[in-house]
Backbone of each chain as nested JSON, in Angstrom:
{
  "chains": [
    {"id": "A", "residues": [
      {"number": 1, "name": "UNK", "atoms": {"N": [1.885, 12.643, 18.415], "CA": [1.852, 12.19, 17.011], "C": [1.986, 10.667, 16.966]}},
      {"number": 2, "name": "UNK", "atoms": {"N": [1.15, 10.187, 16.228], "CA": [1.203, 8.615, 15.94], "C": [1.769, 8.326, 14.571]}},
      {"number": 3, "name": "UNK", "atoms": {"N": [2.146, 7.161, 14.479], "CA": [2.759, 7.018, 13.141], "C": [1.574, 5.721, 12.436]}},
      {"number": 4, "name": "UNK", "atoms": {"N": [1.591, 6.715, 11.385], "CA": [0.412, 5.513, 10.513], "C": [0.842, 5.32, 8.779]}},
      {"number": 5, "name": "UNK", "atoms": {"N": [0.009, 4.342, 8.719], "CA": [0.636, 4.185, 6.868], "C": [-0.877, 4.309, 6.388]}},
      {"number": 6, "name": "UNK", "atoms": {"N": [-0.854, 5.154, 5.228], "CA": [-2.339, 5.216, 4.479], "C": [-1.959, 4.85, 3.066]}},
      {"number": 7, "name": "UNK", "atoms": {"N": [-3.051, 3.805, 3.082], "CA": [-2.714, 3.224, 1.323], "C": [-3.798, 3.953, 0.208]}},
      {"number": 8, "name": "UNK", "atoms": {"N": [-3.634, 4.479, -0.496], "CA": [-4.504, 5.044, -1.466], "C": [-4.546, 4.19, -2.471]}},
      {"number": 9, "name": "UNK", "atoms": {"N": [-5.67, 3.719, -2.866], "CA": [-5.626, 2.798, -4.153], "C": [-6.635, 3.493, -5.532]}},
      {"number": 10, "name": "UNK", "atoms": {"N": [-5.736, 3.68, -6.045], "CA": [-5.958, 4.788, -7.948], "C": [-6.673, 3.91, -8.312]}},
      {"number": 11, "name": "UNK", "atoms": {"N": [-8.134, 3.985, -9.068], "CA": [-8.314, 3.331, -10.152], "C": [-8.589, 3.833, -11.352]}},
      {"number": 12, "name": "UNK", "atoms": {"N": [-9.187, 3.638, -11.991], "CA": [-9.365, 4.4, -13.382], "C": [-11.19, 4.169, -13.553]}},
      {"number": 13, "name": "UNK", "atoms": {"N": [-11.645, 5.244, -13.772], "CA": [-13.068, 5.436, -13.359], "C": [-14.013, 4.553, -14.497]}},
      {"number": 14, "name": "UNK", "atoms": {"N": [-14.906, 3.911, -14.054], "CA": [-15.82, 3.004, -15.049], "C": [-16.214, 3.652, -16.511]}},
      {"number": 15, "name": "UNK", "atoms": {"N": [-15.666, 3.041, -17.278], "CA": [-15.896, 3.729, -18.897], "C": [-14.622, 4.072, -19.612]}},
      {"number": 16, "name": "UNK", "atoms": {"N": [-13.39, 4.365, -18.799], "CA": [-12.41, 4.821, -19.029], "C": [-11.506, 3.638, -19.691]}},
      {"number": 17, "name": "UNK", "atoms": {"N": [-11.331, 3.508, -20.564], "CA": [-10.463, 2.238, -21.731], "C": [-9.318, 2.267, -20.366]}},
      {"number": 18, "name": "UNK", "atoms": {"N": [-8.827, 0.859, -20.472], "CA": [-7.42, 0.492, -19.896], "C": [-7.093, -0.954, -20.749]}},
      {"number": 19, "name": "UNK", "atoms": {"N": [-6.421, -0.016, -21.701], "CA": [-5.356, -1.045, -22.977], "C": [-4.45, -2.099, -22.219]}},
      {"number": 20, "name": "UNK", "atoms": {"N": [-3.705, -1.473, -21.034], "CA": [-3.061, -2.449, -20.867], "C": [-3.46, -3.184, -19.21]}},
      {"number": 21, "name": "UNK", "atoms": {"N": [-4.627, -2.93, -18.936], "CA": [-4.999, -4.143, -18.329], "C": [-5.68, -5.659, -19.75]}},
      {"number": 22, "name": "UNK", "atoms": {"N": [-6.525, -4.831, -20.696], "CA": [-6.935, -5.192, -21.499], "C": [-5.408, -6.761, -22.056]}},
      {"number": 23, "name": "UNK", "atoms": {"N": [-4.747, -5.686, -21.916], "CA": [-3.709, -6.327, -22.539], "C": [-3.234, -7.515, -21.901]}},
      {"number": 24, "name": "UNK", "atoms": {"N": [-3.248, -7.139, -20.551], "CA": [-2.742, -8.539, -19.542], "C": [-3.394, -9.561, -19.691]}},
      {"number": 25, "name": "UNK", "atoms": {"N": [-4.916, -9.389, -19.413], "CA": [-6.016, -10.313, -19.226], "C": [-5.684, -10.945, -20.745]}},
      {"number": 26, "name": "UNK", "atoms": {"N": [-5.415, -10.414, -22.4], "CA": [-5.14, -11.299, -22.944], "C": [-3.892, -11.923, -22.814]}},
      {"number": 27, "name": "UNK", "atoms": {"N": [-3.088, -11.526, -22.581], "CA": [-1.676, -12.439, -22.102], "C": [-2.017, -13.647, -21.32]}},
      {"number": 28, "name": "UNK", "atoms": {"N": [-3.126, -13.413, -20.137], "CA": [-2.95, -14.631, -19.251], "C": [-3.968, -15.507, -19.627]}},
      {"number": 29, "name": "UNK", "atoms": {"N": [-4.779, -14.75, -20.916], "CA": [-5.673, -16.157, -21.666], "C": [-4.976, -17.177, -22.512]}},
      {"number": 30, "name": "UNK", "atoms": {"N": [-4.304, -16.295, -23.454], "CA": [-2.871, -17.225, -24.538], "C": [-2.598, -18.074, -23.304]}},
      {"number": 31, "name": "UNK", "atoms": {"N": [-1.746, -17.325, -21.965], "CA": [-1.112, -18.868, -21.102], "C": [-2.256, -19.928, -20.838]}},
      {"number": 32, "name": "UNK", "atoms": {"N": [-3.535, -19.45, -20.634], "CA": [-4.639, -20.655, -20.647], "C": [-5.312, -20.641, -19.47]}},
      {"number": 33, "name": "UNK", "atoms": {"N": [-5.473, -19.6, -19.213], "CA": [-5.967, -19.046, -17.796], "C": [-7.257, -18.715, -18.187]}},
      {"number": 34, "name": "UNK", "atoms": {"N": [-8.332, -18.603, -17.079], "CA": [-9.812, -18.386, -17.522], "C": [-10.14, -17.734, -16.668]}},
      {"number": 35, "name": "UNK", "atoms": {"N": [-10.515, -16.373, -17.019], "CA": [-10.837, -14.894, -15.77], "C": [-12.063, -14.487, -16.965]}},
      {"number": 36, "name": "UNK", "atoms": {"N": [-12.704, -13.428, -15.942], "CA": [-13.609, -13.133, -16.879], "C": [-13.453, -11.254, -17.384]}},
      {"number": 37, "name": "UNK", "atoms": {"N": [-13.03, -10.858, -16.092], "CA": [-12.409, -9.462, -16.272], "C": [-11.192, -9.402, -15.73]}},
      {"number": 38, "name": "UNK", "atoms": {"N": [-10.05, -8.298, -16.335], "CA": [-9.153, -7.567, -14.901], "C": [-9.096, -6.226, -15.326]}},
      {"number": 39, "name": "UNK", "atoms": {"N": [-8.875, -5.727, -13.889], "CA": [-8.82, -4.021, -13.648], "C": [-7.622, -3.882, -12.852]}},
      {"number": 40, "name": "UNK", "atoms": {"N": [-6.728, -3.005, -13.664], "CA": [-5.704, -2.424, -12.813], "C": [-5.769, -1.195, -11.888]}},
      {"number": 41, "name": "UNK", "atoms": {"N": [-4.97, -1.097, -11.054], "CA": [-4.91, 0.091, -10.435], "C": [-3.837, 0.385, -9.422]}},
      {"number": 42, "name": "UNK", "atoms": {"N": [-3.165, 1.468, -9.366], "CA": [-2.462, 1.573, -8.663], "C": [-2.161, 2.262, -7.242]}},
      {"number": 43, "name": "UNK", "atoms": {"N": [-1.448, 1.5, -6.337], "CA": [-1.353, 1.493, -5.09], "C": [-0.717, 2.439, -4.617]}},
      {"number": 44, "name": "UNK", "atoms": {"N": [-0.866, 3.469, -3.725], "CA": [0.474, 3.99, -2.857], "C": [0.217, 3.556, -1.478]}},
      {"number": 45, "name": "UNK", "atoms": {"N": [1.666, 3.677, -1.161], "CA": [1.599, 3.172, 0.364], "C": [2.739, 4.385, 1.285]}},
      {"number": 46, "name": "UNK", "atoms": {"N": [1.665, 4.992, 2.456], "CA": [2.405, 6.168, 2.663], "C": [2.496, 6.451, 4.013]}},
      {"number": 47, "name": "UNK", "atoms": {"N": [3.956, 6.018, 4.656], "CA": [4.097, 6.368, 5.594], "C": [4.144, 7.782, 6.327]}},
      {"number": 48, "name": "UNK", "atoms": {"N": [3.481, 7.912, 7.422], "CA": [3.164, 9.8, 8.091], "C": [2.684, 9.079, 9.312]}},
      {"number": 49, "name": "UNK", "atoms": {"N": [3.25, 10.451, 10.343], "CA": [2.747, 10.775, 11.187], "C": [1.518, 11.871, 11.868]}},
      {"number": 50, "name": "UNK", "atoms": {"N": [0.76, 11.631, 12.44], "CA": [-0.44, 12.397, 12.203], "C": [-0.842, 12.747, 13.571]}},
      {"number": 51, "name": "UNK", "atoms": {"N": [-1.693, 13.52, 14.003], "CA": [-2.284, 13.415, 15.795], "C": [-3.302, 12.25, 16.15]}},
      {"number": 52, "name": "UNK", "atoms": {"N": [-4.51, 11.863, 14.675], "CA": [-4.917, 10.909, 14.579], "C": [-5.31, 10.054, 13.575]}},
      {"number": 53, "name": "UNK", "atoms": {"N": [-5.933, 8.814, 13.537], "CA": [-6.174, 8.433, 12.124], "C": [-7.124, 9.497, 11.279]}},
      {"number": 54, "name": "UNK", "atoms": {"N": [-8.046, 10.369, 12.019], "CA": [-8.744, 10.98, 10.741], "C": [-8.094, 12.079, 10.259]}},
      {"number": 55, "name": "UNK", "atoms": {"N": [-6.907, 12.721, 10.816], "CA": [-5.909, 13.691, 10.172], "C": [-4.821, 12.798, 9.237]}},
      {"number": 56, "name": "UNK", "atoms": {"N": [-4.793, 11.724, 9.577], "CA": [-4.124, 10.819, 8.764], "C": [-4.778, 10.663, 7.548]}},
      {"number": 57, "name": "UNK", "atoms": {"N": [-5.996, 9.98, 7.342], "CA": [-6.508, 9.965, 6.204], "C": [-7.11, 11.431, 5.386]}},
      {"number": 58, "name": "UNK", "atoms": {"N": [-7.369, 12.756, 6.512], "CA": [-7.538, 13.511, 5.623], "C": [-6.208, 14.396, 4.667]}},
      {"number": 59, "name": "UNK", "atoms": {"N": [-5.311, 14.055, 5.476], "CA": [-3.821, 14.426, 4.413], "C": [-3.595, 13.539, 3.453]}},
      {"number": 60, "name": "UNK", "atoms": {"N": [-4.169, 12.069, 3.724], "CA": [-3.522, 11.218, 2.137], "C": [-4.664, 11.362, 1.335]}},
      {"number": 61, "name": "UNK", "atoms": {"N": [-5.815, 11.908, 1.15], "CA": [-6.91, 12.449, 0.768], "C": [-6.475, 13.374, -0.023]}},
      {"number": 62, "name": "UNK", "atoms": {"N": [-5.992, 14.07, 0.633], "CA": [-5.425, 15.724, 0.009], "C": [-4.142, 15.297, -1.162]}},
      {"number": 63, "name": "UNK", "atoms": {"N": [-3.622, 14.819, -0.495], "CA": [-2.447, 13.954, -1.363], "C": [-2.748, 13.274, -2.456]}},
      {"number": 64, "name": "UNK", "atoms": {"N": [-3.915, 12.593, -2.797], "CA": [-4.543, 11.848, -3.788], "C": [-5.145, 12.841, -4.46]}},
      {"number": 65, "name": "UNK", "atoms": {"N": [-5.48, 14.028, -3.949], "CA": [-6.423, 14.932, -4.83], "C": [-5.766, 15.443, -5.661]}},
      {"number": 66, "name": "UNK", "atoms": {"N": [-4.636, 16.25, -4.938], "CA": [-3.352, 17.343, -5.882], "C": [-2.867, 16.302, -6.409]}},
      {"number": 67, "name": "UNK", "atoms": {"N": [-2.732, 14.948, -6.282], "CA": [-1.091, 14.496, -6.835], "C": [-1.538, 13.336, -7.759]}},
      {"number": 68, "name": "UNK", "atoms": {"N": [-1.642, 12.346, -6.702], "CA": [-2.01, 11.207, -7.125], "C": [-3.061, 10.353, -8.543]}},
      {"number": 69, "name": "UNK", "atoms": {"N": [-3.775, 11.051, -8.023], "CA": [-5.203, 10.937, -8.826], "C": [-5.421, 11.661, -9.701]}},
      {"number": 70, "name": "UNK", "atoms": {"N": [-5.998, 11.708, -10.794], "CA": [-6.23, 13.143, -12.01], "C": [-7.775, 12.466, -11.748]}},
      {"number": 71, "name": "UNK", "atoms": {"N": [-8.375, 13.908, -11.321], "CA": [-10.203, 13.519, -11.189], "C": [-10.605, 13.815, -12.176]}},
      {"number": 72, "name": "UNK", "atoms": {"N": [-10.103, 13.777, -13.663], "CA": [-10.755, 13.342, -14.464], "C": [-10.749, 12.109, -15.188]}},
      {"number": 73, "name": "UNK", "atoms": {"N": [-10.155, 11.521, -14.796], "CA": [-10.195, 9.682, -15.712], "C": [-10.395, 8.811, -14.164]}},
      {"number": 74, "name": "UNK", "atoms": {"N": [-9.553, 9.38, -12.906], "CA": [-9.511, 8.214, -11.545], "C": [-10.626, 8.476, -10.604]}},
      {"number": 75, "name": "UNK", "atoms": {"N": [-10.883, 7.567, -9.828], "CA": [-11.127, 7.582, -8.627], "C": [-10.532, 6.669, -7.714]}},
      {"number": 76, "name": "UNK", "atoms": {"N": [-10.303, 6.989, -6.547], "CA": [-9.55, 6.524, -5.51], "C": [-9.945, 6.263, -4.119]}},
      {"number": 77, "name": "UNK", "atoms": {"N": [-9.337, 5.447, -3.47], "CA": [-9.996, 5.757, -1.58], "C": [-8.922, 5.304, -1.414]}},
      {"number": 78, "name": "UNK", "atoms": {"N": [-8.963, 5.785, 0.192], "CA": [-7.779, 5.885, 1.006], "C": [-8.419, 5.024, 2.274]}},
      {"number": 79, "name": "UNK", "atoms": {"N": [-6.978, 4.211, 2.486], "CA": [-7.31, 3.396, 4.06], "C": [-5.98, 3.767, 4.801]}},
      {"number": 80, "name": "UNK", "atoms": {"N": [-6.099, 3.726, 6.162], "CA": [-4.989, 4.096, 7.483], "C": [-5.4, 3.173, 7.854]}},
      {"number": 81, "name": "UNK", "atoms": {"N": [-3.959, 2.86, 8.516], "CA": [-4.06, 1.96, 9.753], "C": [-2.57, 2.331, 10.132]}},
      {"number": 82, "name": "UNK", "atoms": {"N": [-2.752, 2.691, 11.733], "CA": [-1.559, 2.712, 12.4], "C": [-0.168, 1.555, 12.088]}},
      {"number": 83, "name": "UNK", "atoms": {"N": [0.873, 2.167, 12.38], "CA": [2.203, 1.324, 11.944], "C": [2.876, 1.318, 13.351]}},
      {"number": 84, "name": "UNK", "atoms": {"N": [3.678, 0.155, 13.537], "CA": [4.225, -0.089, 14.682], "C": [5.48, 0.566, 14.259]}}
    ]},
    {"id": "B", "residues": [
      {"number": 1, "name": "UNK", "atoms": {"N": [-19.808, -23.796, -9.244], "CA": [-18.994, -22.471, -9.583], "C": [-19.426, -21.24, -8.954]}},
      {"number": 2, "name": "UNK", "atoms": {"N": [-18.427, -20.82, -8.181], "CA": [-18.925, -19.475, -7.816], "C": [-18.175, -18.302, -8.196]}},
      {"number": 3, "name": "UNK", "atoms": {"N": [-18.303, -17.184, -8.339], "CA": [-17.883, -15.77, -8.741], "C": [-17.21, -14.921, -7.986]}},
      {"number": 4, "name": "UNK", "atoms": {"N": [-15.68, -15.187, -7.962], "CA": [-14.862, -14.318, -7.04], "C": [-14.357, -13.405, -7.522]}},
      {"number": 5, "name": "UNK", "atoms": {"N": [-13.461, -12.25, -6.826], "CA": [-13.157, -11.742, -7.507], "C": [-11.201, -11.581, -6.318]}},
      {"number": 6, "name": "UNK", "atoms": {"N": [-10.117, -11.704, -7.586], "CA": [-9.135, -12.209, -6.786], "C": [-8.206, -11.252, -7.14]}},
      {"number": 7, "name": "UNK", "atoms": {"N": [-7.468, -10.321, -5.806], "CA": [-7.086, -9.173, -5.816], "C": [-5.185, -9.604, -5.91]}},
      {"number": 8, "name": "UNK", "atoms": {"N": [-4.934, -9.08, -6.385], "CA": [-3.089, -9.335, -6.642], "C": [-2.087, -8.172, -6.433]}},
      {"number": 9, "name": "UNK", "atoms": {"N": [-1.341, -7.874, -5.498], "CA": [-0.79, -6.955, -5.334], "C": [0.483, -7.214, -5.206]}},
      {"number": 10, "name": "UNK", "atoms": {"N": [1.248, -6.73, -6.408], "CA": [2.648, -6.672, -6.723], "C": [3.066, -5.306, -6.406]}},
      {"number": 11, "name": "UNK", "atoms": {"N": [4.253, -5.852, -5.147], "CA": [5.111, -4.715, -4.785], "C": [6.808, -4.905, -5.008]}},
      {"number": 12, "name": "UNK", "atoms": {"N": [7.749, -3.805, -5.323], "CA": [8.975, -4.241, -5.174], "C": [9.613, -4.344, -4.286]}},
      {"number": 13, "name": "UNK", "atoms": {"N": [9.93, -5.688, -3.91], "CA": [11.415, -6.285, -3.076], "C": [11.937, -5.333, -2.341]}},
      {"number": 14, "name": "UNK", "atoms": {"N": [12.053, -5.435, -0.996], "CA": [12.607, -4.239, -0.142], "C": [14.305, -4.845, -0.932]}},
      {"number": 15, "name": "UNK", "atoms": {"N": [14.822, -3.06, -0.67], "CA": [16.28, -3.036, -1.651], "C": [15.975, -2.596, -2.977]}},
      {"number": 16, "name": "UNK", "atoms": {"N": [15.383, -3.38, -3.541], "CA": [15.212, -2.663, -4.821], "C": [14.65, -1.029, -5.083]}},
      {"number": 17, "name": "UNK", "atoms": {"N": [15.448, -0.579, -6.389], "CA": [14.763, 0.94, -6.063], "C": [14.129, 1.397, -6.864]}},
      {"number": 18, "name": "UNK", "atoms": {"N": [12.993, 2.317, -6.016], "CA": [11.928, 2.155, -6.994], "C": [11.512, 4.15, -6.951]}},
      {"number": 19, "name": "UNK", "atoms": {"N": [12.544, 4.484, -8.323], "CA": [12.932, 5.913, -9.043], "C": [11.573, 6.615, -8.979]}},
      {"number": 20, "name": "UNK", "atoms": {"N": [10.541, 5.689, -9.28], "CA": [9.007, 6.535, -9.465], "C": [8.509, 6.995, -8.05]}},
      {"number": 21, "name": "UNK", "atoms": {"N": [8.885, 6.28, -7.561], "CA": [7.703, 6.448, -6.207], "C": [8.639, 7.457, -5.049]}},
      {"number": 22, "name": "UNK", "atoms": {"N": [10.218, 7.373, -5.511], "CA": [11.168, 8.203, -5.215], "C": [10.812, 9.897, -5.591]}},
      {"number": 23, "name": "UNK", "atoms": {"N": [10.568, 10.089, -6.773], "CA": [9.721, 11.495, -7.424], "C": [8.324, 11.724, -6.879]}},
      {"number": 24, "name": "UNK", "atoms": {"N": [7.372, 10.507, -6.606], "CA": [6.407, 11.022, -6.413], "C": [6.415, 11.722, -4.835]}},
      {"number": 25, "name": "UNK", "atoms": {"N": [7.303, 11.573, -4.091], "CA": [7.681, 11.521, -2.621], "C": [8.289, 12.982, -2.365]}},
      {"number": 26, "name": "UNK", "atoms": {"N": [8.926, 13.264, -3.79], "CA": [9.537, 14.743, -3.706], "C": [8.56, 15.31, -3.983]}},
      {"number": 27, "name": "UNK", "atoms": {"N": [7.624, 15.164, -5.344], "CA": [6.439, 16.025, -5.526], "C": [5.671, 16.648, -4.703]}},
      {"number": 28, "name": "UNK", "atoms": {"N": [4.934, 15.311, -3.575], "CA": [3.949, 15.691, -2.734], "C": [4.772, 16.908, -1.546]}},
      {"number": 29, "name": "UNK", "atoms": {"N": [6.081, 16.28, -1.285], "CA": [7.032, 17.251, -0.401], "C": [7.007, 18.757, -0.737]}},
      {"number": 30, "name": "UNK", "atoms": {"N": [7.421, 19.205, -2.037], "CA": [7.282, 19.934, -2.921], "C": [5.79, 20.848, -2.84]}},
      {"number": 31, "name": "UNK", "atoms": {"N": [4.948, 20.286, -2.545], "CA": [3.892, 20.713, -2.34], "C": [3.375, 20.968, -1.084]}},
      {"number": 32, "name": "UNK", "atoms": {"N": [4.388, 21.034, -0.114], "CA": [4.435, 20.808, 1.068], "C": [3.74, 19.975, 2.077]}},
      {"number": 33, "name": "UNK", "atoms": {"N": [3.879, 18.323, 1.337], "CA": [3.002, 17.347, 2.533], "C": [4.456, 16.986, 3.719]}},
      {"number": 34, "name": "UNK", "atoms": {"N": [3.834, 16.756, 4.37], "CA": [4.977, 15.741, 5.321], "C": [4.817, 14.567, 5.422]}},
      {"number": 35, "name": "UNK", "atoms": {"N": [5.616, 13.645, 4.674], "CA": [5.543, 12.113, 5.1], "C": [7.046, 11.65, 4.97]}},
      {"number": 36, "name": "UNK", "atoms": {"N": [6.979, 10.41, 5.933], "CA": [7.892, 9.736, 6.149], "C": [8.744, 9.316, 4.669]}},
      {"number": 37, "name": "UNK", "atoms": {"N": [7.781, 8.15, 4.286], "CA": [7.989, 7.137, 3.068], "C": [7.073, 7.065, 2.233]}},
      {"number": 38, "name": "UNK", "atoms": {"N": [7.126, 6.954, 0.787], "CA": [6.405, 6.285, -0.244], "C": [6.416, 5.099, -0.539]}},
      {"number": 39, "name": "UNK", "atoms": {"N": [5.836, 4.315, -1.085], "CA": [6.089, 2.893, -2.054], "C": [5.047, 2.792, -2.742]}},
      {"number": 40, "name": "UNK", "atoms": {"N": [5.319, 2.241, -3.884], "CA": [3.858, 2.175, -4.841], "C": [4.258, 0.723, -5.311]}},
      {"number": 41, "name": "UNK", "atoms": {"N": [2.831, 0.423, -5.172], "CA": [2.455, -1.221, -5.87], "C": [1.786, -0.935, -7.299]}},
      {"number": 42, "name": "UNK", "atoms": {"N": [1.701, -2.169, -7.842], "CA": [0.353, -2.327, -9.061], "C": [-0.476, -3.406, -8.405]}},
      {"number": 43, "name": "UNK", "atoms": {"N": [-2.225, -3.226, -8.645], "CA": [-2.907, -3.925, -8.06], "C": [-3.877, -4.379, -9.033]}},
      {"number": 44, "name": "UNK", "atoms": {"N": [-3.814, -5.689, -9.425], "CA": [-4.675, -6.633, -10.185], "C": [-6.055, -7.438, -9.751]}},
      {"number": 45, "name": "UNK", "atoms": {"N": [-7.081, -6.346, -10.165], "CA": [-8.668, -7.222, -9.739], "C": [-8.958, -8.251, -10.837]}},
      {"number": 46, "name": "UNK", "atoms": {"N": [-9.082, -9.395, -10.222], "CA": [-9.004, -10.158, -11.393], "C": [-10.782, -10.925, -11.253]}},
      {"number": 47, "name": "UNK", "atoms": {"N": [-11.809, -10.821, -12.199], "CA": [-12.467, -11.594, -11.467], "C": [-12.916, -13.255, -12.725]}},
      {"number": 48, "name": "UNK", "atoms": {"N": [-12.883, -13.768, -11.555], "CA": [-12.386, -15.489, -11.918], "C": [-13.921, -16.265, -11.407]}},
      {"number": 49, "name": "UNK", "atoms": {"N": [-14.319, -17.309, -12.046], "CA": [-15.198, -18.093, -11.27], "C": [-14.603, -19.59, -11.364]}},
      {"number": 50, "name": "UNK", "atoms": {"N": [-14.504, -20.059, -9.763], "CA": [-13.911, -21.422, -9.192], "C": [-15.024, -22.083, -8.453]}},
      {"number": 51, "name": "UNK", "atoms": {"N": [-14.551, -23.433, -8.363], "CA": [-15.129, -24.334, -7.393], "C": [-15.104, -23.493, -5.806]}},
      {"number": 52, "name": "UNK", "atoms": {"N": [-14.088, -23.099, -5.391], "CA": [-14.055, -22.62, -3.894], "C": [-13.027, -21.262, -4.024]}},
      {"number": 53, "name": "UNK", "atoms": {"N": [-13.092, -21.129, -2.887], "CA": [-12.308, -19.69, -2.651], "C": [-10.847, -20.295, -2.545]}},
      {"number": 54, "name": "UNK", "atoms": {"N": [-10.726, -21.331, -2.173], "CA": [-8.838, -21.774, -2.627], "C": [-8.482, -22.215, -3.916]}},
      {"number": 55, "name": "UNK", "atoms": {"N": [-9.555, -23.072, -4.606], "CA": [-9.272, -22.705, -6.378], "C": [-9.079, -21.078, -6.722]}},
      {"number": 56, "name": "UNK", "atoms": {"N": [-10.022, -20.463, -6.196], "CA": [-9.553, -19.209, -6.913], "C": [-8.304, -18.455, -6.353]}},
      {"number": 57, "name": "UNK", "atoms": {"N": [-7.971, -18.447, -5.3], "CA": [-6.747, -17.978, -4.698], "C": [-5.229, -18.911, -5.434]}},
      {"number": 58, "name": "UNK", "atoms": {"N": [-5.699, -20.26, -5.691], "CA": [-4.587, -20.949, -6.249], "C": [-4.039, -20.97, -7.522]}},
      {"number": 59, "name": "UNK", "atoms": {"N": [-5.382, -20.22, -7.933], "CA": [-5.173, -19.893, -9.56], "C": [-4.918, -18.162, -9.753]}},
      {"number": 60, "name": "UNK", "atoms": {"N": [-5.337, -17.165, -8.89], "CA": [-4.947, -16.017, -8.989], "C": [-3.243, -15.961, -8.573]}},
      {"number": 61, "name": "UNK", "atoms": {"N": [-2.934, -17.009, -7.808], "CA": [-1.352, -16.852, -7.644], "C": [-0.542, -17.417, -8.426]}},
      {"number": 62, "name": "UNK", "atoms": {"N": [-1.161, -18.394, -9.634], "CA": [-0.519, -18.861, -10.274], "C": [-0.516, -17.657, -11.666]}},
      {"number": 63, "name": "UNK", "atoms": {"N": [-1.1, -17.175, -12.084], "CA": [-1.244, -16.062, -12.363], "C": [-0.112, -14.975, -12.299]}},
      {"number": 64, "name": "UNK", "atoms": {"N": [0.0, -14.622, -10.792], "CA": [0.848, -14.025, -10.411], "C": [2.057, -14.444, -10.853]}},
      {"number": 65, "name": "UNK", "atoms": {"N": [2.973, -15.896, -10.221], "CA": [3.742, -16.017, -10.392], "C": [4.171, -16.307, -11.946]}},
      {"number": 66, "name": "UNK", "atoms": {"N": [3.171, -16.72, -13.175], "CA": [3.63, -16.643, -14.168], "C": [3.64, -15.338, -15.123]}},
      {"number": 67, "name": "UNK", "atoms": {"N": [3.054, -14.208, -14.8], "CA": [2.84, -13.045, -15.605], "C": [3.186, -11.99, -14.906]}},
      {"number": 68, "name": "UNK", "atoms": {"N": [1.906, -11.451, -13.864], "CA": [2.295, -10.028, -13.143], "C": [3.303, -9.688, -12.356]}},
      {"number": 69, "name": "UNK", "atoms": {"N": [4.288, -10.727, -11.963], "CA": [5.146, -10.407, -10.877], "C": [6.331, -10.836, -11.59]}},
      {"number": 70, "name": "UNK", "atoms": {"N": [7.344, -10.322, -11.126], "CA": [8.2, -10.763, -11.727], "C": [9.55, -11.384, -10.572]}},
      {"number": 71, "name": "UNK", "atoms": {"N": [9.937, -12.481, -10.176], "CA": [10.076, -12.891, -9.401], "C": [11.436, -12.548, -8.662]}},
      {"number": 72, "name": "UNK", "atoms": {"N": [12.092, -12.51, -10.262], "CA": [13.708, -11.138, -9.573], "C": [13.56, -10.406, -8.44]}},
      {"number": 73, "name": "UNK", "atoms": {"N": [12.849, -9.56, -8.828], "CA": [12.233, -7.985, -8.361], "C": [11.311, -7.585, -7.451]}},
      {"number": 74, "name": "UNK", "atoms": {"N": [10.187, -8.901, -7.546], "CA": [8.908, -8.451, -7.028], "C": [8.429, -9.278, -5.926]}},
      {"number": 75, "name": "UNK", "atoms": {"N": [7.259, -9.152, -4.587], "CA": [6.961, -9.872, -4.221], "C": [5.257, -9.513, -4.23]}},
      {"number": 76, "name": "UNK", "atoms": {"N": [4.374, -10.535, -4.179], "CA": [2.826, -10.185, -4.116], "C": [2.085, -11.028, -3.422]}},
      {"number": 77, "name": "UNK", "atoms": {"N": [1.154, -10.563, -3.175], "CA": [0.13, -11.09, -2.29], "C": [-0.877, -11.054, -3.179]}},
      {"number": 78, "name": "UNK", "atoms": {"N": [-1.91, -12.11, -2.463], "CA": [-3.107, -12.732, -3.278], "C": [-4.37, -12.506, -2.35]}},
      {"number": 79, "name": "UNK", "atoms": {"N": [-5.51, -11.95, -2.292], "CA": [-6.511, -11.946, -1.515], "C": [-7.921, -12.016, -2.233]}},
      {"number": 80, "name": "UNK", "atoms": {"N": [-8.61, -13.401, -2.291], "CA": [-9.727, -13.598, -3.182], "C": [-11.1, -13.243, -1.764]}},
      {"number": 81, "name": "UNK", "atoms": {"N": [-11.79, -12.421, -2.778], "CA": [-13.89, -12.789, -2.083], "C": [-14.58, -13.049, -3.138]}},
      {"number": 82, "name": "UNK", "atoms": {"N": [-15.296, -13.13, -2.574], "CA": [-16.995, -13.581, -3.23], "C": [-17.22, -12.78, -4.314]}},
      {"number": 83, "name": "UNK", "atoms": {"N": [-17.908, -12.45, -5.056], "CA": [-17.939, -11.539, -5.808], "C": [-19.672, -11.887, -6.205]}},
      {"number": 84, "name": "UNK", "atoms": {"N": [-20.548, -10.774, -5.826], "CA": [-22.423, -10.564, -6.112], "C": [-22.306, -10.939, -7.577]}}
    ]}
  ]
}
């Protein structure tokens, strides 16, 4: 068994309103900042041990499917990379 | 001017505790995954157009440090590209 960390990163699927990214991007215009979009999304970061990276990523896969993610508003991907 | 797009990832401060990502850790358990650890970030795509890729990195962290992060609590990283 190797020990790896897989980061899943949530987003919220194209079309889907996000008020409060909406909301930030105007916050950091009032401070006087000049962006043209932002998109939030959220991160997990998940330490496991696995036999290899592709059993690694297919459990935080599985993990994003049941848990993480609602496949009806998100989509998501998952990256591994071994941990010392 | 070119078209980047500048990624911001606010995580909490090792020590600090973070109750959500504590539940989400029982959930997936609960459901019988095996993992070590959780941690969850928020991740800000911001896309910006600068003179260079260190204007935009210097301004996505300024960003950071005045709005998305909160400096008590939080620490983040900044990673700008190109953006088609």
């Amino acid at each position: 068994m190797t020990a790896y960390t897989a980061t899943v990163t949530v987003r919220l699927q194209h079309g889907v309103l996000d008020p409060e990214a909406e909301t930030t991007q105007q916050a950091l215009e009032r401070l006087g900042f000049e962006l043209d979009a932002l998109r939030s999304a959220d991160r997990f970061e998940i330490d496991l041990d696995a036999d290899d990276e592709q059993a690694a990523a297919e459990r935080a896969d599985e993990m994003a499917h049941r848990l993480l993610a609602n496949p009806t508003i998100h989509d998501y991907d998952v990256a591994v990379e071994a941990r010392e």
